[in-house]
N, CA, C and O atoms as a GROMACS GRO file, in nm:
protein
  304
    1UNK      N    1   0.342   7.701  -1.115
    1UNK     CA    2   0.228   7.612  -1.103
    1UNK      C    3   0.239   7.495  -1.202
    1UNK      O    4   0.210   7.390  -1.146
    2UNK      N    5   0.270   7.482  -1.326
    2UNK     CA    6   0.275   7.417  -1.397
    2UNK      C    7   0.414   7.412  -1.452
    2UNK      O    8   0.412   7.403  -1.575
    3UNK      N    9   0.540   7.415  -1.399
    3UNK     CA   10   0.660   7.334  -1.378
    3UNK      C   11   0.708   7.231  -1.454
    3UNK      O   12   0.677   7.114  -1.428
    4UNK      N   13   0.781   7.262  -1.547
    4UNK     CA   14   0.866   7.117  -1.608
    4UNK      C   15   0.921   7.020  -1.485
    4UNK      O   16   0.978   7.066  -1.387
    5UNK      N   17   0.906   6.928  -1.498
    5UNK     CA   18   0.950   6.844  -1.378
    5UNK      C   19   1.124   6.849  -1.336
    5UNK      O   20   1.184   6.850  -1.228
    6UNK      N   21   1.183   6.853  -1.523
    6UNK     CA   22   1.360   6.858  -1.532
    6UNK      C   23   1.392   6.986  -1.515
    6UNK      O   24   1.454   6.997  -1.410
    7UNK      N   25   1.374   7.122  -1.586
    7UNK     CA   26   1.424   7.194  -1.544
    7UNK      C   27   1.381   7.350  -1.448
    7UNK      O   28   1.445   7.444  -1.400
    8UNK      N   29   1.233   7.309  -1.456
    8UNK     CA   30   1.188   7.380  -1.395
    8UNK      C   31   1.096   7.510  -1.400
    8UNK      O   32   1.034   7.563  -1.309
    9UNK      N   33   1.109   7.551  -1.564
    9UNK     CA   34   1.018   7.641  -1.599
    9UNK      C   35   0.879   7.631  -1.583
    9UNK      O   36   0.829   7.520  -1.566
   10UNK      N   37   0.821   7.719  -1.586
   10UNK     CA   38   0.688   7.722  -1.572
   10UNK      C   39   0.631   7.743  -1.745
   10UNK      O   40   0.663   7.830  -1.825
   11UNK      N   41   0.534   7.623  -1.762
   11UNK     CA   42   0.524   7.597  -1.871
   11UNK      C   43   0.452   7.683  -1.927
   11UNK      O   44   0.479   7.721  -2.042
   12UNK      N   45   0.344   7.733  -1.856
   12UNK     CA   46   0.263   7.846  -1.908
   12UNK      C   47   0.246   7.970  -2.015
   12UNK      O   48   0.187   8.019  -2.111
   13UNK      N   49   0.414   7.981  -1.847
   13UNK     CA   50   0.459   8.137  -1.900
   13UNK      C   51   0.545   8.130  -2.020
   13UNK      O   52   0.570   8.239  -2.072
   14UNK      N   53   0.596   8.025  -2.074
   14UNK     CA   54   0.676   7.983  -2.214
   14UNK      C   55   0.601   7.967  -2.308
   14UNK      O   56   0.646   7.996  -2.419
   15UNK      N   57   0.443   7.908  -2.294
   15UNK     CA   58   0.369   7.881  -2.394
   15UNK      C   59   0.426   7.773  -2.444
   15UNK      O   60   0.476   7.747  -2.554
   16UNK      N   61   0.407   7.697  -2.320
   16UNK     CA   62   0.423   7.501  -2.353
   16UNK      C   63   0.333   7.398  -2.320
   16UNK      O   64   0.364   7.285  -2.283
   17UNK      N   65   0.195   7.454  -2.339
   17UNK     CA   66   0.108   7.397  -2.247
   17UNK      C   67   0.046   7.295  -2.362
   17UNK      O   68  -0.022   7.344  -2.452
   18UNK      N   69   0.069   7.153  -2.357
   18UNK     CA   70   0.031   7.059  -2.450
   18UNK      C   71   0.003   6.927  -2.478
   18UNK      O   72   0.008   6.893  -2.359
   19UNK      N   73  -0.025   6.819  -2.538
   19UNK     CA   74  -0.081   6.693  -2.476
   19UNK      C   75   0.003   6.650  -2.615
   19UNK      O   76   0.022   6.713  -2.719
   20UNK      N   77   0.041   6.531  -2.577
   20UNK     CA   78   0.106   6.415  -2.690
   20UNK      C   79   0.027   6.286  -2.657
   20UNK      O   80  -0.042   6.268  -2.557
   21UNK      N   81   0.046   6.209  -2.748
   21UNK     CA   82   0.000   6.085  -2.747
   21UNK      C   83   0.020   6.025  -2.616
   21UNK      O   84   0.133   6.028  -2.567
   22UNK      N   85  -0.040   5.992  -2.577
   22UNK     CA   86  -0.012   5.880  -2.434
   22UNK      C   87   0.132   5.781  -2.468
   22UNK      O   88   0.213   5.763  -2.377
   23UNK      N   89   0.154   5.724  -2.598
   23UNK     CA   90   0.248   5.632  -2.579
   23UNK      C   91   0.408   5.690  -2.595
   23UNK      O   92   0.515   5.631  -2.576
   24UNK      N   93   0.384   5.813  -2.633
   24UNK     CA   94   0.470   5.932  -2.646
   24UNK      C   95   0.548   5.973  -2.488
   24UNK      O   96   0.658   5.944  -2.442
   25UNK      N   97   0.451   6.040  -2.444
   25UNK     CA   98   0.431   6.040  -2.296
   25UNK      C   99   0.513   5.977  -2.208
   25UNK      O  100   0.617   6.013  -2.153
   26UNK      N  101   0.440   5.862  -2.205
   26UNK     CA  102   0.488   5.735  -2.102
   26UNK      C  103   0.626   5.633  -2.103
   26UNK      O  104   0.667   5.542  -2.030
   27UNK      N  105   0.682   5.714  -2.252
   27UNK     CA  106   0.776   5.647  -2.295
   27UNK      C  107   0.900   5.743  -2.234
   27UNK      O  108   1.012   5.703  -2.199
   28UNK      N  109   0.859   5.855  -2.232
   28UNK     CA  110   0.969   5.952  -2.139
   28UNK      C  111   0.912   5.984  -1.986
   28UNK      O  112   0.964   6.036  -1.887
   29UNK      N  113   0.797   5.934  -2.011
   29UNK     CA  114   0.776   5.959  -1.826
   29UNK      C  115   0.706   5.820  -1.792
   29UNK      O  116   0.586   5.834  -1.772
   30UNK      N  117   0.741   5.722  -1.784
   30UNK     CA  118   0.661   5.629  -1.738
   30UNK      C  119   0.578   5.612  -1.590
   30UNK      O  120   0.507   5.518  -1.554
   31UNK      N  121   0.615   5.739  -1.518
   31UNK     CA  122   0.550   5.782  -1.402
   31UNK      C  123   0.406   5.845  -1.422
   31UNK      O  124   0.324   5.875  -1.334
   32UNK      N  125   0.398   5.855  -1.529
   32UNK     CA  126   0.252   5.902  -1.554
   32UNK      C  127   0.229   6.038  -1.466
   32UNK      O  128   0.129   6.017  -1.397
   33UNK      N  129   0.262   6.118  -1.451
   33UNK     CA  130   0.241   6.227  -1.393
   33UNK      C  131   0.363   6.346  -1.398
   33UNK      O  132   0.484   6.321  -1.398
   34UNK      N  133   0.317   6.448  -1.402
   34UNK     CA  134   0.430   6.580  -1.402
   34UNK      C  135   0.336   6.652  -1.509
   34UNK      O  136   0.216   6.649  -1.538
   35UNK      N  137   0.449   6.716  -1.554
   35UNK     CA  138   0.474   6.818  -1.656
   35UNK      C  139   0.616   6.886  -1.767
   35UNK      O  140   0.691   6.976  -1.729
   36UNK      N  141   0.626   6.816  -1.906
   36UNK     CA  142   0.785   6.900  -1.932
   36UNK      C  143   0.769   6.984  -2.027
   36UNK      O  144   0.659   6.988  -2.081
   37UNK      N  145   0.850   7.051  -2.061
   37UNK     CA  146   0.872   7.159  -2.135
   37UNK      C  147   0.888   7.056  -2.276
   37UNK      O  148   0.907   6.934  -2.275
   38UNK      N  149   0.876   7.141  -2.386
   38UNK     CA  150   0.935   7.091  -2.522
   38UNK      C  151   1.067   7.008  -2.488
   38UNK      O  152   1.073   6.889  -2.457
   39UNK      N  153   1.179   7.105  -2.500
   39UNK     CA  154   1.269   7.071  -2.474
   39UNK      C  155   1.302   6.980  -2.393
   39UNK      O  156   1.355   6.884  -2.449
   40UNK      N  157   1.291   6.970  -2.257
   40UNK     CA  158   1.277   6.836  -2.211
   40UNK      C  159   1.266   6.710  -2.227
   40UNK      O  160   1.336   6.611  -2.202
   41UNK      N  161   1.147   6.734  -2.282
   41UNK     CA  162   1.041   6.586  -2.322
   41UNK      C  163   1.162   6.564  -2.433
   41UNK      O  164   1.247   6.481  -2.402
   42UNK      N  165   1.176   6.628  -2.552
   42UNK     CA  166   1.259   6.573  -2.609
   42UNK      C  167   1.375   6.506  -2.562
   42UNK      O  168   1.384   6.384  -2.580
   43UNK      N  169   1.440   6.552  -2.518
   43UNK     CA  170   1.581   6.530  -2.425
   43UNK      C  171   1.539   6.390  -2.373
   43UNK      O  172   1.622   6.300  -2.379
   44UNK      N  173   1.438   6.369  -2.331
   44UNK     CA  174   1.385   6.180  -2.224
   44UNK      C  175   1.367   6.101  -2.356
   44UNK      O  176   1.370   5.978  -2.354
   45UNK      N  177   1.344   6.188  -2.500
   45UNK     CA  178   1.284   6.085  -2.539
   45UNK      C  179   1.396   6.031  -2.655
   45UNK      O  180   1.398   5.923  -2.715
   46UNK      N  181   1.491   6.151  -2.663
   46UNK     CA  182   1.661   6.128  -2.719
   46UNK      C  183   1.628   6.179  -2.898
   46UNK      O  184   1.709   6.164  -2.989
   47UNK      N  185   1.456   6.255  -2.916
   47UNK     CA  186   1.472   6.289  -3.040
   47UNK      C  187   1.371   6.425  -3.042
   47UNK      O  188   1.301   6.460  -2.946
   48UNK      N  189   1.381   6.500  -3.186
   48UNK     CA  190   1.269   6.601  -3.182
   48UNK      C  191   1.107   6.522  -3.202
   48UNK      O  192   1.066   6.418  -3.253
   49UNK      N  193   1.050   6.632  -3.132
   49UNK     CA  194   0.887   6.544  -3.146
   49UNK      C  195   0.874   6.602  -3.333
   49UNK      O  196   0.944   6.662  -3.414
   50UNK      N  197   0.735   6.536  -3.325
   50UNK     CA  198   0.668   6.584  -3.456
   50UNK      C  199   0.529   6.570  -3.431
   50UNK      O  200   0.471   6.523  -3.333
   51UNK      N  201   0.477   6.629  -3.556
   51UNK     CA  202   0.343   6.628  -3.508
   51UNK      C  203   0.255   6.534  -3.539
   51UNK      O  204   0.135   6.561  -3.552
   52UNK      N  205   0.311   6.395  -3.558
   52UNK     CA  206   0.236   6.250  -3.508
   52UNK      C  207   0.263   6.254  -3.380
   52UNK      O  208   0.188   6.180  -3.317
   53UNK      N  209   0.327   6.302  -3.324
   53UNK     CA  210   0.373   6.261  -3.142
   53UNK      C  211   0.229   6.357  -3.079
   53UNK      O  212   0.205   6.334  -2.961
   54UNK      N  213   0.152   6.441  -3.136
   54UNK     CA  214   0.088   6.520  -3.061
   54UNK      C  215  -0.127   6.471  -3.084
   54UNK      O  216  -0.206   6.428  -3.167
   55UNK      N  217  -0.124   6.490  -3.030
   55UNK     CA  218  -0.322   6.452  -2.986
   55UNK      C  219  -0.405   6.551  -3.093
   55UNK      O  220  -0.331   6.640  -3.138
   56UNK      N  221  -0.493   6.554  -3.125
   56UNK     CA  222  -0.572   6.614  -3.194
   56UNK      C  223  -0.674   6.720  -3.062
   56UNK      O  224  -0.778   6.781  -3.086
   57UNK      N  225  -0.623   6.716  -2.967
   57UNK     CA  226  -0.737   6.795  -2.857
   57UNK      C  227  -0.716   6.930  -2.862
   57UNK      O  228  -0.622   7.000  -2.902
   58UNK      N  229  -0.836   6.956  -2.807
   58UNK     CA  230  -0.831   7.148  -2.846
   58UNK      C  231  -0.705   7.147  -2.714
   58UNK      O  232  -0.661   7.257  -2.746
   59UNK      N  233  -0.659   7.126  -2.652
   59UNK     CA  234  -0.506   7.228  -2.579
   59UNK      C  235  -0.412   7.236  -2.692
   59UNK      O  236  -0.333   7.331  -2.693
   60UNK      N  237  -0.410   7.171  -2.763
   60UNK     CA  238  -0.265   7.207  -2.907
   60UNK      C  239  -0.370   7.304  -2.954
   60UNK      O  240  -0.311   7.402  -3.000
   61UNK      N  241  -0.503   7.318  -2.962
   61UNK     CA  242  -0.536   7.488  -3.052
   61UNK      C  243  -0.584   7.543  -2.978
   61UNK      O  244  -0.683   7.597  -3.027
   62UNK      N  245  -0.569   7.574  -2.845
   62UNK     CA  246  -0.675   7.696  -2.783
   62UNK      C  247  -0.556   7.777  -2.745
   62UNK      O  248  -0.568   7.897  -2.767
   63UNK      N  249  -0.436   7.734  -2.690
   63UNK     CA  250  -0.346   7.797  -2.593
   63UNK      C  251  -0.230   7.894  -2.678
   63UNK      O  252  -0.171   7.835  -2.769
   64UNK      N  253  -0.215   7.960  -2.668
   64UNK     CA  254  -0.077   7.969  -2.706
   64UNK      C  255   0.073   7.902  -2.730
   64UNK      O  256   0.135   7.856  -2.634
   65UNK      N  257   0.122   7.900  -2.850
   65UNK     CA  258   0.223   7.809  -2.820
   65UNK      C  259   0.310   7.874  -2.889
   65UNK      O  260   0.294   7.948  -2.985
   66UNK      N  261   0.456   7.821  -2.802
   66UNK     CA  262   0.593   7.874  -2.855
   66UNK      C  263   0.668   7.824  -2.958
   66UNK      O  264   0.676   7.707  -2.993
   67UNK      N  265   0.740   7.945  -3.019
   67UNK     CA  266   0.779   7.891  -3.148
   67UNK      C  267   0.827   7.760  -3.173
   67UNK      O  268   0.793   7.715  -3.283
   68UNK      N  269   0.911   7.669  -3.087
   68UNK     CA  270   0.954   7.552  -3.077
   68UNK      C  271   0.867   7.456  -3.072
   68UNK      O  272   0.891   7.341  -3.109
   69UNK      N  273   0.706   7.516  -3.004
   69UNK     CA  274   0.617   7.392  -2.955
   69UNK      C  275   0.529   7.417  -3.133
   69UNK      O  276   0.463   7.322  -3.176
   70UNK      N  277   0.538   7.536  -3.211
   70UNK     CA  278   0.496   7.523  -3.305
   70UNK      C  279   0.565   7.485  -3.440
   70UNK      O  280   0.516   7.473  -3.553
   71UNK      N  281   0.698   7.471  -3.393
   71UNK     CA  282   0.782   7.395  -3.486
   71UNK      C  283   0.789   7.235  -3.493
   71UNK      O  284   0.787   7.166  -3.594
   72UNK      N  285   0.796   7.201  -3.385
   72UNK     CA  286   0.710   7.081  -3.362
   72UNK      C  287   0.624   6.984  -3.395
   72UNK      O  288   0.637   6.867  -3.430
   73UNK      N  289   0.524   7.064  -3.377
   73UNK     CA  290   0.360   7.056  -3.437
   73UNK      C  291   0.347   7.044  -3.553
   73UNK      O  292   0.253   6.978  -3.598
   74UNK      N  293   0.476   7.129  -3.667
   74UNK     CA  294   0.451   7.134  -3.764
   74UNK      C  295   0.533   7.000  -3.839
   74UNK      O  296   0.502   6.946  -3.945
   75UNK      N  297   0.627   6.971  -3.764
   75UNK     CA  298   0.783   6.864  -3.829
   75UNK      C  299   0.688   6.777  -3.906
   75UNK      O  300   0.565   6.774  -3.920
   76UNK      N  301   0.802   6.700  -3.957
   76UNK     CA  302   0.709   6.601  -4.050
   76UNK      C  303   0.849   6.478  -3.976
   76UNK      O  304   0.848   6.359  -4.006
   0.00000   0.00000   0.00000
């Protein structure tokens, strides 16, 4: 249901369910629509995120997240 667009996982079930900045975003998907995994998104965007790349909205704290999406979160 919720599908990385590149490789195909279901984001859910990985515990990748998460919002980045819009200019973050649009800069690896300028289609404005989908869904990617950590990994992915990185890969479009040619670096690791950090956690200026991510939104202050409750989906980064309500959901579960995977060690990578909380390594992330945490980078400086």
């Amino acid at each position: 249901m919720y599908n990385c667009m590149d490789c195909g996982v279901d984001t859910t079930k990985i515990d990748e369910y998460y919002g980045v900045r819009d200019e973050v975003w649009l800069e690896a998907n300028p289609a404005d629509f989908g869904i990617l995994c950590i990994g992915c998104l990185e890969t479009r965007l040619g670096r690791q995120l950090n956690r200026a790349d991510f939104t202050d909205y409750p989906i980064n704290r309500i959901f579960p997240q995977s060690d990578r999406l909380k390594a992330a979160m945490e980078r400086d």
